[in-house]
C-alpha positions in Angstrom: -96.8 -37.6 131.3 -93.4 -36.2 132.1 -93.3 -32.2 131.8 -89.7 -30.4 132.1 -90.5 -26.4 132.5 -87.9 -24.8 130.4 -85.9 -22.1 132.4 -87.9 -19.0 132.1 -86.3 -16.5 134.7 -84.7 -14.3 132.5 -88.4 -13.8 131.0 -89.9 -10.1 130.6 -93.2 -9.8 132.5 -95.7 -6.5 133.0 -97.0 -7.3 136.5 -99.0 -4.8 139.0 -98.1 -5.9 142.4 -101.5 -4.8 143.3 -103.0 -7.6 141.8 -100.1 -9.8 143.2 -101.0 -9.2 147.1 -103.7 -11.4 148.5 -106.8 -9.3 149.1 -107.4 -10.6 152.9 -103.4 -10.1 153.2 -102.6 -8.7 157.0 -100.8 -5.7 155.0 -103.8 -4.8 153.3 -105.9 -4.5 156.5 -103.3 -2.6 158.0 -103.2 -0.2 155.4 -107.1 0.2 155.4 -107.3 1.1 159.1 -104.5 3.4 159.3 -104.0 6.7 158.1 -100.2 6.7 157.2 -99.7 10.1 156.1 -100.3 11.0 159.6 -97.2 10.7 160.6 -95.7 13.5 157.4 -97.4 16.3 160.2 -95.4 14.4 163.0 -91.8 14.5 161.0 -92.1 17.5 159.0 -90.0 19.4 161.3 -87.0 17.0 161.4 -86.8 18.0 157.7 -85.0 21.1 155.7 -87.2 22.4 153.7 -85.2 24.1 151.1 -81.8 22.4 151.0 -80.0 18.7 151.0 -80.7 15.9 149.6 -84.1 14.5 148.9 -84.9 12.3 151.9 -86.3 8.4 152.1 -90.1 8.6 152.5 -90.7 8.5 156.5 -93.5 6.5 155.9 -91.6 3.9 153.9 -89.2 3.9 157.2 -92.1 3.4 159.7 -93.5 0.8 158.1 -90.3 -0.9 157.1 -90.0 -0.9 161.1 -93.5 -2.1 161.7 -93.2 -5.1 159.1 -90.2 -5.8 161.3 -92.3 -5.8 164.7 -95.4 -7.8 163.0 -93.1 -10.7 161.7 -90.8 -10.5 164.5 -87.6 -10.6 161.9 -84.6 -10.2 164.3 -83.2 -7.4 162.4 -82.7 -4.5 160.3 -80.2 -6.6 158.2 -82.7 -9.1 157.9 -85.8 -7.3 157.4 -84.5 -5.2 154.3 -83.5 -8.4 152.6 -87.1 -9.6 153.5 -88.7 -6.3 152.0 -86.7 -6.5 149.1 -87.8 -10.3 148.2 -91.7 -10.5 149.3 -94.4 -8.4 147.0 -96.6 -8.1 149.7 -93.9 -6.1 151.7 -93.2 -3.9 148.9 -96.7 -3.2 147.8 -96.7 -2.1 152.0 -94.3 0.3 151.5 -94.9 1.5 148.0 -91.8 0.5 146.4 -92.0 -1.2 142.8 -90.1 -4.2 141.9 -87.6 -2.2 139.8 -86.6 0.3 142.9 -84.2 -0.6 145.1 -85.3 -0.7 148.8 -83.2 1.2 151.2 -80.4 0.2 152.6 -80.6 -1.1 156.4 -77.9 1.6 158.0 -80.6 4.4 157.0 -83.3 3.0 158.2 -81.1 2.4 161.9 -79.7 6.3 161.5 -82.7 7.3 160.6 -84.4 6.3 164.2 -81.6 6.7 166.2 -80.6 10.5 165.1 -83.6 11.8 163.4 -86.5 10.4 164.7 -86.2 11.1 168.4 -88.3 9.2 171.0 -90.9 12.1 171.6 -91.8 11.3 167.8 -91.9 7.4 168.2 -93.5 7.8 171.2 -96.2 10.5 169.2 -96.7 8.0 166.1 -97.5 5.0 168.8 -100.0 7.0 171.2 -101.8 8.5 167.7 -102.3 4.3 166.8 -103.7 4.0 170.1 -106.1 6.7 170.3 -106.9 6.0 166.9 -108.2 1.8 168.4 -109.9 3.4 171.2 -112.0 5.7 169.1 -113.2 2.8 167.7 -113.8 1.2 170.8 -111.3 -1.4 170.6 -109.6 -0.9 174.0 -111.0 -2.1 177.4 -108.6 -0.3 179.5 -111.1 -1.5 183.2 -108.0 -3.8 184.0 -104.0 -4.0 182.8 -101.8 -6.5 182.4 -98.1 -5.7 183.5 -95.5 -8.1 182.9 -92.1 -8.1 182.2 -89.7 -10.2 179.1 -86.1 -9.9 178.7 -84.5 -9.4 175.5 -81.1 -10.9 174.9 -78.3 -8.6 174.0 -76.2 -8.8 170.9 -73.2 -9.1 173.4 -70.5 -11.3 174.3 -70.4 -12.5 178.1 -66.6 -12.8 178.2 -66.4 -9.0 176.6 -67.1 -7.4 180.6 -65.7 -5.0 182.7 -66.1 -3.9 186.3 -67.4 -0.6 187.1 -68.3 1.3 190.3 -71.3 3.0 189.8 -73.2 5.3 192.1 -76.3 4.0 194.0 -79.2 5.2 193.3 -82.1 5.7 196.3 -84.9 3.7 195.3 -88.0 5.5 195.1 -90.0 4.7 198.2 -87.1 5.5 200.2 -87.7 9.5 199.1 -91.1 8.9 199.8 -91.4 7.1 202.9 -88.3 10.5 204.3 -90.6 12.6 203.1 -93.7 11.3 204.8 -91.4 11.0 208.1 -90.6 14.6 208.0 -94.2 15.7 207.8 -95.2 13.8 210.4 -92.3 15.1 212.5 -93.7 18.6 211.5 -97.2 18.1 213.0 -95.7 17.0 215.9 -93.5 19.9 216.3 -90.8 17.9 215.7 -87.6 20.1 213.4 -87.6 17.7 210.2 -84.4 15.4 209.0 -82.0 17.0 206.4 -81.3 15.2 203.1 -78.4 16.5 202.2 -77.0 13.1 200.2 -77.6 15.0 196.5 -75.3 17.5 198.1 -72.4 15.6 198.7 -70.0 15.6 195.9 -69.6 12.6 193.5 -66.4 10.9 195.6 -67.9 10.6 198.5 -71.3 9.1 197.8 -72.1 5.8 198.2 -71.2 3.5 195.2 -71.2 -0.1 194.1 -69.4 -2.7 191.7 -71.0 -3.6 189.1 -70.5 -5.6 185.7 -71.0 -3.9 182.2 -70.4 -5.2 178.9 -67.7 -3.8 177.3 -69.9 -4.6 173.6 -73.0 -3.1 174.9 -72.9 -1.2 178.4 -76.4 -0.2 178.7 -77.4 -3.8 178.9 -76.9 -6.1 182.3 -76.6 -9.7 183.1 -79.5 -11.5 183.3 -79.2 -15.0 185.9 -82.3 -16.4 186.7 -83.2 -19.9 187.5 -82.2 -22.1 184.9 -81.8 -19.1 182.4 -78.0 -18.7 180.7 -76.4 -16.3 182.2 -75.9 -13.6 179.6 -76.5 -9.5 179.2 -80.0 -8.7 178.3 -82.8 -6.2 178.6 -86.3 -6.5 180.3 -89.0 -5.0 178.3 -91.8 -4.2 180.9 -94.9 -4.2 179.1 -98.9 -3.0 179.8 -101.7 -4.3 177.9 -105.6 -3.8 177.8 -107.7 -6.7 178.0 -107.9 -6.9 174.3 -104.5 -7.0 173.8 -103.3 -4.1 172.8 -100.3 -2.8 174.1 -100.4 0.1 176.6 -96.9 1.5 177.4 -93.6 -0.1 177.9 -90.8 1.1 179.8 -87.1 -0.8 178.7 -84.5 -1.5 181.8 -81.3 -3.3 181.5 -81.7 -6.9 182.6 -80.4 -6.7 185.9 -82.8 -4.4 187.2 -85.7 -5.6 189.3 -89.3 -5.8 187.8 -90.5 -4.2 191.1 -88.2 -0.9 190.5 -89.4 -0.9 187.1 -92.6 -0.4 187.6 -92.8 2.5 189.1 -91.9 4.9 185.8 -94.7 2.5 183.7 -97.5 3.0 186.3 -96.9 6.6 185.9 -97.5 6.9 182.6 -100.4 4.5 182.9 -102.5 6.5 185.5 -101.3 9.6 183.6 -102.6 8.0 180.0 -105.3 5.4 181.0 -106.9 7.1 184.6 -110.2 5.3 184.2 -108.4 1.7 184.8 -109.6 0.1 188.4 -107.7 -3.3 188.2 -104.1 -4.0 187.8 -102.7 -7.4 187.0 -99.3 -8.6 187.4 -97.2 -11.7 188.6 -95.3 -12.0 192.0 -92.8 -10.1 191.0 -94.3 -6.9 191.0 -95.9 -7.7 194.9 -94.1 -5.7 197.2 -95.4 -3.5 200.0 -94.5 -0.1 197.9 -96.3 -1.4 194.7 -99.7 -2.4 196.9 -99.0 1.0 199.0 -99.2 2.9 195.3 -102.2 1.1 193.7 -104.7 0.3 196.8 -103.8 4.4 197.5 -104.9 5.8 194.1 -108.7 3.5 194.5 -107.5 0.3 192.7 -107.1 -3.3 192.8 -103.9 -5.2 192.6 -104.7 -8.8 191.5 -101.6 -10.9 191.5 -100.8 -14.6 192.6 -100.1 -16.4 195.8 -96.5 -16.9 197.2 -96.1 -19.7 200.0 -94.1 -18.6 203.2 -90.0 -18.9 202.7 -89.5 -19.4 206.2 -88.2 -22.8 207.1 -89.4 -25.3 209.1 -88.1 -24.3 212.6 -89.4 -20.7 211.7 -91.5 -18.7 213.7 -94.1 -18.2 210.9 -93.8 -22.1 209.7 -97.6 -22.8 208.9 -96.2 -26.5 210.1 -96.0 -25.2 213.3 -99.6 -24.6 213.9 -101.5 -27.2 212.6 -103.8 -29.2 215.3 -103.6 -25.9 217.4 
């Protein structure tokens, strides 16, 4: 039997999105095991208590953000029209279907002149302690590893720049531990006087910035498009979760990278005794830094580059 469904969508209904929102939704176990009014004693001070305009709900901005992360929607844009269509996401929130959700610019000023990253970087640690009160982390080894992020930037939009160089770290270290071994020996130790030089006269490079988005840099590898991106180095726990993360433009090195992220690892998570990460983070400073403080590097194998009429050519050896 042939059944036609007369239009109905300009129909007056009394719903409850409670009873609209799956019970074993994602959303609603999220909301279970977090404490969201937390984060009120984190903002309160980014907040004038007795004049302007009554504010967006902080929380509502959060977790507008977190739907964004958990459903990986590209962006704000995006993720408000989301929100504004799916009950589940405005049950999340606590916005009705008769309120308008916010708009997507104040969510972005909101994070970018309000919420500072010392408050960000408060809400995400408080999550975290939060899992390993309940035992959920298992912090004996970490995972480092590093993605990049493609920027919203145009490739023929460039310019070139000279830049200063910057030392990298284990040159500092390795001056420093020259000069105190010149010292026992009764040796007078080397000057550094490079930070006093003025600005002209130190040593600088060329380098290429976008003229859209100069923070980013151009990303080349393999068969990869060239384009400007960011790498997002990330740590993560054996269940998962993620540690710390430490944001480089894309044409920076994992291996100088890593140095800021350990820090905050040993400084965060000092019990860990393994660390695991791909070739890229091998180099003699990075073994120097974790055999030193007790641990265990475990990364992969890399054959010999020499070639063939090299000195080191396993070739070269074979029936010896």
């Amino acid at each position: 039997m042939l059944v036609k469904n007369a239009e109905n969508r300009g129909q007056l209904e009394f719903v409850s999105l409670e009873t609209m929102v799956p019970q074993d939704h994602l959303l609603r176990k999220i909301e279970a095991a977090i404490d969201f009014k937390k984060i009120y004693e984190f903002v309160e001070g980014l907040y004038c208590e007795d004049n302007g305009r009554p504010s967006i709900d902080p929380v509502a901005l959060f977790k507008i953000v977190l739907i964004q992360h958990i459903y990986g929607i590209p962006s704000l844009r995006r993720t408000l029209e989301e929100v504004s269509m799916n009950l589940a996401y405005r049950w999340f929130i606590g916005y009705p279907l008769t309120e308008a959700v916010p708009h997507f610019s104040t969510v972005s000023y909101n994070f970018k002149h309000r919420f500072n990253h010392a408050t960000v970087e408060y809400v995400f640690r408080w999550v975290l302690k939060a899992a390993a009160e309940e035992g959920y982390l298992d912090t004996e080894a970490i995972f480092v590893d590093g993605t990049h992020i493609k920027a919203s930037a145009n490739l023929k939009k460039q310019a070139k720049k000279a830049v200063s160089k910057q030392a990298k770290r284990y040159a500092k270290e390795l001056f420093n531990e020259v000069n105190k071994e010149r010292e026992e020996h009764g040796k007078k130790p080397f000057s550094d006087d490079s930070d006093k030089k003025p600005p002209q006269e130190r040593e600088t490079k060329e380098t290429v910035v976008s003229t859209t988005d100069p923070e980013s840099g151009v990303f080349h590898k393999g068969e990869h498009k060239k384009c400007f991106a960011y790498e997002a180095h990330t740590a993560c726990d054996n269940h998962n979760f993620v540690l710390g993360v430490h944001v480089t433009p894309g044409n920076i090195h994992d291996s100088v990278a890593f140095d800021p992220l350990y820090d905050e690892l040993c400084r965060d998570y000092p019990e860990h005794k393994i660390v695991v990460a791909d070739s890229a983070y091998k180099t003699p400073w990075i073994c120097k830094c974790i055999f030193e403080s007790g641990r265990i590097l475990s990364t992969c194998y890399t054959r010999p580059k020499t070639k063939e009429n090299g000195h080191l050519c396993p070739s070269r050896f074979r029936g010896q």
